[in-house]
Structure formats: C-alpha cells, structure tokens
C-alpha positions in Angstrom: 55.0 31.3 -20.9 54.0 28.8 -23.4 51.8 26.9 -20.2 48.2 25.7 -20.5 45.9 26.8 -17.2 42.8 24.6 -16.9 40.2 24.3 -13.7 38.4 20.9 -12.8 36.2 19.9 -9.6 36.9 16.7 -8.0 34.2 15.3 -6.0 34.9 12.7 -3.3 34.9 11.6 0.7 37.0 12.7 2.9 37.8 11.8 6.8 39.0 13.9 9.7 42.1 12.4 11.6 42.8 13.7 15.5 45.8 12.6 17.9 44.4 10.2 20.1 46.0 8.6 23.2 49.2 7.6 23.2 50.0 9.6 20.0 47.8 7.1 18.3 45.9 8.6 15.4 41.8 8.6 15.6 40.0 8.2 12.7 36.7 10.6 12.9 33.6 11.3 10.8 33.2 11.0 7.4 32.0 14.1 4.8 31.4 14.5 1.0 32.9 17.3 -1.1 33.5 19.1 -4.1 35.9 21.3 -4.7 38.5 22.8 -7.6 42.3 21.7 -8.8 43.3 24.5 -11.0 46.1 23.1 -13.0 48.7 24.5 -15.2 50.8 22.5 -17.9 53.3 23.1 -20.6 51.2 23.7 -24.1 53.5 21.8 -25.9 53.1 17.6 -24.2 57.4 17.3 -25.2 58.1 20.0 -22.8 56.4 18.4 -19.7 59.3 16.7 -17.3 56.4 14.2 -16.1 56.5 16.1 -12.7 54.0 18.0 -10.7 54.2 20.3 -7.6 51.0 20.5 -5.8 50.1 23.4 -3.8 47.5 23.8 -0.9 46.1 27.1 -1.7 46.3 29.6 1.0 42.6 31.1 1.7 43.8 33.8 4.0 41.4 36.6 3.8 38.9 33.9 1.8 40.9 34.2 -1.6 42.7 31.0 -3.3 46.4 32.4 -3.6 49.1 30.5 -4.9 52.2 32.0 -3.1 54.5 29.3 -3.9 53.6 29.5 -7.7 54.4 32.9 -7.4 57.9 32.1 -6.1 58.8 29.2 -8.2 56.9 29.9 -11.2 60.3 31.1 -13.7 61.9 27.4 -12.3 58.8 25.5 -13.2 58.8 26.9 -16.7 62.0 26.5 -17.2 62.1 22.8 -16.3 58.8 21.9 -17.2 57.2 21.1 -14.6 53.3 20.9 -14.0 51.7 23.1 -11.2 48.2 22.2 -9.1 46.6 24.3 -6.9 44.2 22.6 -4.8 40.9 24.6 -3.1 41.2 23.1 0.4 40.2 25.4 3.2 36.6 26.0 3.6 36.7 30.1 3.5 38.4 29.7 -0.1 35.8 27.8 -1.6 32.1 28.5 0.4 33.3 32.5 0.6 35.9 33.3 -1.8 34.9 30.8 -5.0 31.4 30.6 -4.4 31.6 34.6 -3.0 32.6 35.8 -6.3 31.2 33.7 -9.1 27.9 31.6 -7.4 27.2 30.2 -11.0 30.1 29.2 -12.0 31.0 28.0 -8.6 27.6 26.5 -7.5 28.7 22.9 -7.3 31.2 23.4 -5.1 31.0 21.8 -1.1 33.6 22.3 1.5 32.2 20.1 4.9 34.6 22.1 6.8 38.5 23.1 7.6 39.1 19.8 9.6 38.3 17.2 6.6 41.0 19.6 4.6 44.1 17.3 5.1 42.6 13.9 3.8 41.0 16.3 0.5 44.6 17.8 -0.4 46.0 13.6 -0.2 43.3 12.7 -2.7 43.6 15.7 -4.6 47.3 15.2 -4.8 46.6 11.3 -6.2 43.9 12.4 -8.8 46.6 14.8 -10.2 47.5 11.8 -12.2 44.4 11.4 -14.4 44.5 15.5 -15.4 48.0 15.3 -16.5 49.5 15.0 -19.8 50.0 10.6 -20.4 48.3 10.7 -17.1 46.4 7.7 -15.7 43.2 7.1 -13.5 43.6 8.3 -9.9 43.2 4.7 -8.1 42.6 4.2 -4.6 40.2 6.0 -3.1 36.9 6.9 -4.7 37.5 10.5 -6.2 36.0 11.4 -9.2 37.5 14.0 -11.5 35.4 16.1 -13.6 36.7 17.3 -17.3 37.2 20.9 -17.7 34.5 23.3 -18.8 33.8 27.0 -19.1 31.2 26.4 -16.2 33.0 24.3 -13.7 29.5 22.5 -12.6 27.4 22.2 -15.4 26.9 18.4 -16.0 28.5 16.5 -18.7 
C-alpha cells in the first residue's frame, strides 16, 4: 500500500469527567498511564495530505480492532491520509496487549475504562509530534515515546 505502520507509548495523566447537577460537568480523580498509538503513514513524506483520522480502538472481546480502518482504509490510501489507532479501553491494553506479548507490552498502564475519554483527547493532540513535519504535542503534559522493536525498553 506504499504506507509505513509504526507503534509508540504515550505516557501521561488523565481525569475522569461525570454529569453533575444541573447538567454541569464534575471533574473527578486524577490517574497516570501508558498506553500505545499505533500509527500508519504514507512511506513516501509527498504523498501525506497533512491529515489524520484517529480511531478509538474497539477492545471488544479484549483485542485492539480497528474496524473503521478496515472500512476506510482504500480512501485513506488513496488520498493520503494518516491513520492512528489509539489503545484506550482497559481490557485492550491490561488483557489483550499485555495478554499476548507481557515483554513487549510490560510498560503499559490502563487506570481504568472511566479515565478513557480524557486519554483518547490527549492521544488525539500528541498525534501531531509522530507525524510527518509534525510538531510537539503542547498542552497538556503527554510524553511520547520514539518507536522501538520493544515498545518499553528505555531510550
């Protein structure tokens, strides 16, 4: 497809958010994690558009599936377009990551589903230091890893 797949952990804090009274947001607790954007990108830098969809990745079952990658994937290409899949629900990355390759994996910390919504948001900003002519992610404090054949060894 003439596209570039690459997987890096992202380490930051994130915060729950509940309805409140009066349809008023509450802020809750805070949690540290570390989880995985796996990220795919036109080989050749002239081909990428300068766009990226992001995807939450399903963890039904406690696998990371990408279902609208598998839907969109021939328009992507085409257009050239960047894709990220972000590990955000807890069974995907304690049970399905961690389940299948504990090594590779070992790094990886999910507090729980509820801190899920706030992770995808920052995941979604720190898109823009992985990508091609991409720049630091800004705002909150999220700290992206470089790629590596083991996700969590340190650099």
């Amino acid at each position: 497809m003439g596209y570039v797949e690459e997987e890096y952990v992202i380490r930051g804090v994130s915060t729950t958010f509940r309805h409140g009274e009066d349809s008023e947001i509450d802020v809750g607790p805070q949690a540290a994690y570390v989880t995985r954007i796996l990220v795919r990108t036109p080989a050749q830098f002239d081909r990428f558009n300068g766009t990226a969809v992001v995807e939450w990745l399903d963890a039904t079952d406690s696998v990371d599936t990408a279902h609208e990658w598998a839907y969109t994937q021939p328009e992507l290409v085409r257009g050239g377009f960047a894709w990220a899949g972000v590990s955000v629900q807890r069974a995907g990355v304690m049970d399905g990551l961690k389940g299948w390759d504990a090594q590779r994996y070992s790094c990886l910390h999910h507090p729980g589903d509820e801190y899920s919504y706030d992770m995808f948001s920052q995941a979604g900003r720190a898109i823009r230091a992985i990508l091609p002519g991409g720049s630091p992610a800004g705002g909150r404090n999220v700290e992206v890893g470089a790629p590596a054949h083991h996700l969590c060894q340190q650099n």
